[in-house]
C-alpha positions in Angstrom: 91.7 -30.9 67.5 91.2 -32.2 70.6 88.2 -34.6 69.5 90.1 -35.5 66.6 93.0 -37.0 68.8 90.7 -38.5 70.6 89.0 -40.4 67.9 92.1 -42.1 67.2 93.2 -43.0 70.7 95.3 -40.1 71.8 94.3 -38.4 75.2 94.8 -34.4 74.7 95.9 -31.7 77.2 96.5 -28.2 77.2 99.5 -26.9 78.1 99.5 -22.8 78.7 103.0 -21.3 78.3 104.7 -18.6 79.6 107.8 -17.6 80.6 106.8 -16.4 84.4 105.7 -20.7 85.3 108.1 -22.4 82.3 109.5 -24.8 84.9 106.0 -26.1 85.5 105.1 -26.5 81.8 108.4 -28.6 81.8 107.0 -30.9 84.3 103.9 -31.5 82.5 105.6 -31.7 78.8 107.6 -34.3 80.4 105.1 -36.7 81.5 103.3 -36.5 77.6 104.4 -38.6 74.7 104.1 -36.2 72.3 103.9 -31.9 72.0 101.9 -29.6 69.4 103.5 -26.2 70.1 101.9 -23.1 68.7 103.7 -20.5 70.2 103.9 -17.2 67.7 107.5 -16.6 67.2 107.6 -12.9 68.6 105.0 -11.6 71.1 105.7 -8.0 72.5 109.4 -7.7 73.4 109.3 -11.9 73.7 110.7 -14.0 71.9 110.7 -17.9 71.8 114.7 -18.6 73.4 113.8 -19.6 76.8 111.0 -21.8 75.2 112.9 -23.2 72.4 115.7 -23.7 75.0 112.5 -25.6 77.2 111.5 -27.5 74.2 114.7 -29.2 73.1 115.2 -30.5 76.7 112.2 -32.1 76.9 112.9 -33.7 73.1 116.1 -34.8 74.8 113.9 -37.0 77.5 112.2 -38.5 74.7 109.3 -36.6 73.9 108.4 -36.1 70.6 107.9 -32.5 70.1 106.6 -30.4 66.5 107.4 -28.5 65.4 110.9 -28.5 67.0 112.6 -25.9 67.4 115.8 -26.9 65.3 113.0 -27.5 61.9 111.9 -24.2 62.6 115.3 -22.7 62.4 115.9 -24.5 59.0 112.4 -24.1 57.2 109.8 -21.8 59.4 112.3 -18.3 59.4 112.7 -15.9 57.1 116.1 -17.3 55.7 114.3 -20.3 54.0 113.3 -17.6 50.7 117.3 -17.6 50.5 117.8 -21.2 51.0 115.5 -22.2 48.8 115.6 -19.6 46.2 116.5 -22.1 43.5 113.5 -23.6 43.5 110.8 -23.3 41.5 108.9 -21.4 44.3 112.0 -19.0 44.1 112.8 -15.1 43.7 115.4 -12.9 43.7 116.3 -12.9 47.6 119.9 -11.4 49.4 120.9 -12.8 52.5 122.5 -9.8 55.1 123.9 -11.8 58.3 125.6 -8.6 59.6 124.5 -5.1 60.0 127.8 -4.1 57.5 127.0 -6.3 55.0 123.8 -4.7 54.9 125.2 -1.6 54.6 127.4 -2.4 52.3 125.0 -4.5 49.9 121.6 -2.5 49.9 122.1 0.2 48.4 123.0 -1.8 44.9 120.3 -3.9 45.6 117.7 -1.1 45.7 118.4 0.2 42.6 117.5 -3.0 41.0 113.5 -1.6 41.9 111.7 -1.8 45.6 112.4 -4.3 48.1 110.8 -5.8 50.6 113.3 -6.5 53.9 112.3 -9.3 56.3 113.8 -10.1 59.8 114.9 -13.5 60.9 111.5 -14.4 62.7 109.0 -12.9 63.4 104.7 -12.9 62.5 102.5 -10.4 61.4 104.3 -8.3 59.2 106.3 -7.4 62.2 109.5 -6.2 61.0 108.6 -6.3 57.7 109.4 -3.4 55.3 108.6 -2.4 51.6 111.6 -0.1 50.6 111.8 1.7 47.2 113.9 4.9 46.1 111.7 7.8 46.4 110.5 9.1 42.8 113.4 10.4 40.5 115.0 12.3 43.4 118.6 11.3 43.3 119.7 14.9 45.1 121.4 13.0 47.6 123.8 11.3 45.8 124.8 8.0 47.3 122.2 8.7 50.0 118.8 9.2 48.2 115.5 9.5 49.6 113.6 6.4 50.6 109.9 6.0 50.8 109.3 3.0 53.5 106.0 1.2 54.3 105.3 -1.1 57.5 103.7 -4.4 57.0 101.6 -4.0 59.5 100.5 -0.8 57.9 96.5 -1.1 57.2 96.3 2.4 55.4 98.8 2.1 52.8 100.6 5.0 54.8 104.5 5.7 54.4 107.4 7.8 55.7 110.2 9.5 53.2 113.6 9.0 54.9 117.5 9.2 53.6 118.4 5.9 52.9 120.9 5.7 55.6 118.9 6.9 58.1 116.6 3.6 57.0 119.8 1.7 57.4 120.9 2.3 60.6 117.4 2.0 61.9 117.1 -1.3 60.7 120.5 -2.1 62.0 118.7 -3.3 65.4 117.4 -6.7 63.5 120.8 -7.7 63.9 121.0 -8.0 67.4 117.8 -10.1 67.6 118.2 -14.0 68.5 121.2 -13.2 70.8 123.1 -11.7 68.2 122.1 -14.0 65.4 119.5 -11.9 63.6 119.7 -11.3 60.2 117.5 -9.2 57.0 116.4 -11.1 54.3 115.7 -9.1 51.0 113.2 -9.8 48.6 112.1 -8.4 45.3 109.2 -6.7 46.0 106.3 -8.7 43.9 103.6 -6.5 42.1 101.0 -8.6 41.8 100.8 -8.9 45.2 97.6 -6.9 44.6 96.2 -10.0 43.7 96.1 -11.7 46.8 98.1 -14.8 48.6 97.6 -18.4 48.7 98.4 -20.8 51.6 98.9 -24.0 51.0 98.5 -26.0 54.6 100.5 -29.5 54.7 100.6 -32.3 57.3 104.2 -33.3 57.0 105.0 -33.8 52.9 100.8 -33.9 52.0 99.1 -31.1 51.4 95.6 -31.1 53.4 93.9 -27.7 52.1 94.4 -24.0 50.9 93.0 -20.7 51.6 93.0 -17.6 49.3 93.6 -14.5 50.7 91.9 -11.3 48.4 93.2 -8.0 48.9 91.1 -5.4 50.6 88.6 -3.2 48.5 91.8 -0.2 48.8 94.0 1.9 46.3 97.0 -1.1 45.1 99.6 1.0 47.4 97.2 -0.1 50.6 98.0 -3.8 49.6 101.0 -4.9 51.4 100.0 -6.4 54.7 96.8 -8.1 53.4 94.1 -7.8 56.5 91.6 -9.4 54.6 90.2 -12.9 55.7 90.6 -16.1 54.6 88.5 -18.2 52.1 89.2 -21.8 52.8 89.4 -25.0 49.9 89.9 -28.8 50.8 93.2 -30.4 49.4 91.3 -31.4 46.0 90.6 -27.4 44.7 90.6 -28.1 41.0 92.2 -24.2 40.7 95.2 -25.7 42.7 95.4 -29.0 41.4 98.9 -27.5 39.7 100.4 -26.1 42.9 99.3 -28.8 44.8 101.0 -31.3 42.3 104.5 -28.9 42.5 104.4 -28.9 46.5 103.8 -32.8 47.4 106.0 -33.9 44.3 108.9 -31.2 43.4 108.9 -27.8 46.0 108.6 -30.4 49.4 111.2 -32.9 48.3 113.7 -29.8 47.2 112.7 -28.0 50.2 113.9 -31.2 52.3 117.3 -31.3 50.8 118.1 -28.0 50.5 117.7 -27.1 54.9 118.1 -30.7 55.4 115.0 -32.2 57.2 113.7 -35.6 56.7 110.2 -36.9 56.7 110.7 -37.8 60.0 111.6 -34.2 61.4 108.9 -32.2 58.9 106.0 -30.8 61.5 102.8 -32.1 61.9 101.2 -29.0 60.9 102.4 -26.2 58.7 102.0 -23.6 55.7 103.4 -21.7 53.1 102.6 -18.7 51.8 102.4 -17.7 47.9 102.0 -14.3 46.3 101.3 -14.7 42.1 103.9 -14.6 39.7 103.7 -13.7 35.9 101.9 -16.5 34.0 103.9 -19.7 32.3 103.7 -19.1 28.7 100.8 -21.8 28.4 98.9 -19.2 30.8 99.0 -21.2 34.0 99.4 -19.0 37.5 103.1 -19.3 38.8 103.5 -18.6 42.3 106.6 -17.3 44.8 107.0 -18.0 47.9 106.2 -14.9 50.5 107.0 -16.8 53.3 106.6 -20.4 55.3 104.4 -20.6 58.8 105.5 -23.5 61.2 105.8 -21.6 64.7 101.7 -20.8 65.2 99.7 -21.9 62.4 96.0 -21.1 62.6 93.0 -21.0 61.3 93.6 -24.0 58.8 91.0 -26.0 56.6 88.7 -28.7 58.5 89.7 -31.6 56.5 93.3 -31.3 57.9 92.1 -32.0 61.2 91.9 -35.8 60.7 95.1 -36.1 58.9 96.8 -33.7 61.8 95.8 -36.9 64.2 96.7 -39.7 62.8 100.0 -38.3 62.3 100.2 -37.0 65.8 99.3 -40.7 66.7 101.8 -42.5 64.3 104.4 -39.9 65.3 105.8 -40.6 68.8 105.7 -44.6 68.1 107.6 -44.1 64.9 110.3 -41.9 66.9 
C-alpha cells in the first residue's frame, strides 16, 4: 500500500495504536493530511471508544480521516442489515435496542424458523449466534429448549439451553458501547453452505471480489466459514450481475438510506453476501451477511491502485 501511495505522490507512515500511548498517536495523526485506520472493532475486552473519540478530534483539526468513525456507525455495524433491509440485498432482519424488547420480541420471532443474532460491532463471528428451537420439544411451554451455535465455532459444536436462559445471557450485548449496544436478528440463510462472496469497493466502485467456499465438513459445521479466500479482479464475468447491482442500485440506496455522501464513503471497504434462492430466470441472488469498514484485509491487488489515488484526491477535495 505503501508503494502505491507513493507512486502517486503521497509520502506514507505507520501509525501503531494503542490505548496505553493514544496521546502520542494524536500527535503524529495531527501533523498528517490524511488517516487510513484499520483498527478491528473489538479486540479482547477493547473496544474502539477511546479511539473513535481520538479519531474525530483529529478530523476536527482538519485531517481527513477513513473510515471515520461517524460512517462506521451508519454503514460498518451490525444495524446496517436493518437499515437497509429494503433493499434488494435485504432479509428479514429485527432490530432489539433494549434488553426488554428483546425479551419481549424473540420469542415470536423464533418460531418463524432459526435465527441468527448479531451484536452492534464486533469481528470474527464474535458475538454471533445461530439460534433455533430444539427439535419438536415444546415441553416447556413458553420456555422451550434452544439449541445455540457460536460463530466462532469451527466444529459445528452446540449447547441445548431454555430459551430464557439464552436470553438473559445475551442480555449483556446491551450494555456494550456505553450502553448503546443492541442485537440484530436475522433469518438464518440455508444456503449458507454454499459459501460467501465479498465484494471490495473503493468508495461507490467496486475494485474486486473473493469467494469464500465452505470447509470440506457435515452442513451443520458451516456457520463461521474458516475457509480461505479465492480472490477475482473487479471484471469476474460470474459477478458481472452483482457488480452491476452494487455500483448502480445497492450503493446509491445504501447512501440514502444511513445517509452518507460520496464524500464521507471510506476509501476502502466490503460487504459480505451469502446466496439466496435463484431469480426465476436462474441468476444467483445474494443477501447481505454483513458490511466490513473498521479492518478490512486481505483485499484483491488491483484495488491497491484505486485505494491511492483516492487517498490522494481525498484530503484536497475535503
Amino acid at each position: 500500500m505503501a508503494a502505491a501511495l507513493a507512486e502517486v505522490g503521497v509520502a506514507a507512515e505507520a501509525a501503531v495504536y494503542s490505548e496505553e500511548f493514544a496521546d502520542e498517536v494524536r500527535d503524529q495523526l495531527l501533523g498528517v493530511d490524511g488517516v487510513l485506520v484499520w483498527v478491528d472493532p473489538v479486540t479482547g475486552s477493547r473496544d474502539r471508544a477511546q479511539l473513535d473519540r481520538l479519531l474525530r478530534d483529529v478530523s476536527g483539526a482538519g485531517v481527513w480521516v477513513s473510515a471515520h468513525p461517524d460512517v462506521i456507525a451508519r454503514m460498518g455495524t451490525k444495524e446496517v442489515l436493518y437499515r437497509t433491509r429494503s433493499l434488494g440485498w435485504g432479509s428479514d432482519v429485527q432490530l432489539y435496542r433494549t434488553a426488554e424488547e428483546f425479551k419481549r420480541s424473540f420469542p415470536a420471532t423464533l418460531a418463524s424458523g432459526p435465527r441468527v443474532l448479531k451484536q452492534y460491532r464486533g469481528n470474527g463471528g464474535i458475538g454471533v449466534w445461530k439460534v433455533g428451537v430444539a427439535g419438536d420439544d415444546q415441553s416447556a411451554g413458553n420456555d422451550p429448549v434452544v439449541k445455540v451455535q457460536s460463530a466462532r465455532s469451527r466444529d459445528g459444536a452446540a449447547e441445548q439451553v431454555a430459551l430464557s436462559a439464552f436470553m438473559d445471557r445475551a442480555e449483556k450485548y446491551f450494555g456494550y458501547n456505553g450502553g448503546e449496544g443492541r442485537l440484530i436478528d436475522q433469518a438464518f440463510q440455508p444456503l449458507i453452505t454454499q459459501g460467501i462472496v465479498r465484494c471490495y469497493l473503493v468508495k461507490a466502485e467496486v475494485v474486486g471480489f473473493s469467494r469464500q467456499y465452505p470447509p470440506d465438513v457435515a452442513p451443520e459445521c458451516v456457520f463461521g466459514l474458516p475457509s480461505a479466500k479465492t480472490m477475482f479482479g473487479p471484471d469476474e464475468a460470474s459477478f458481472a450481475r452483482l457488480r452491476r447491482s452494487m455500483e448502480e442500485e445497492w450503493v446509491p440506496g445504501l447512501q440514502e438510506l444511513v445517509g452518507v455522501d460520496y464524500g464521507s464513503l471510506p476509501a476502502l471497504w466490503d460487504a459480505d453476501f451469502l446466496f439466496a434462492a435463484k431469480d426465476p430466470e436462474g441468476a444467483d441472488s445474494y443477501v447481505l451477511s454483513e458490511i466490513n469498514v473498521s479492518a478490512v484485509a486481505p483485499f484483491p491487488a488491483p484495488a491497491l491502485p484505486k485505494l491511492a489515488r483516492a487517498v490522494a484526491a481525498a484530503p484536497s477535495a475535503r
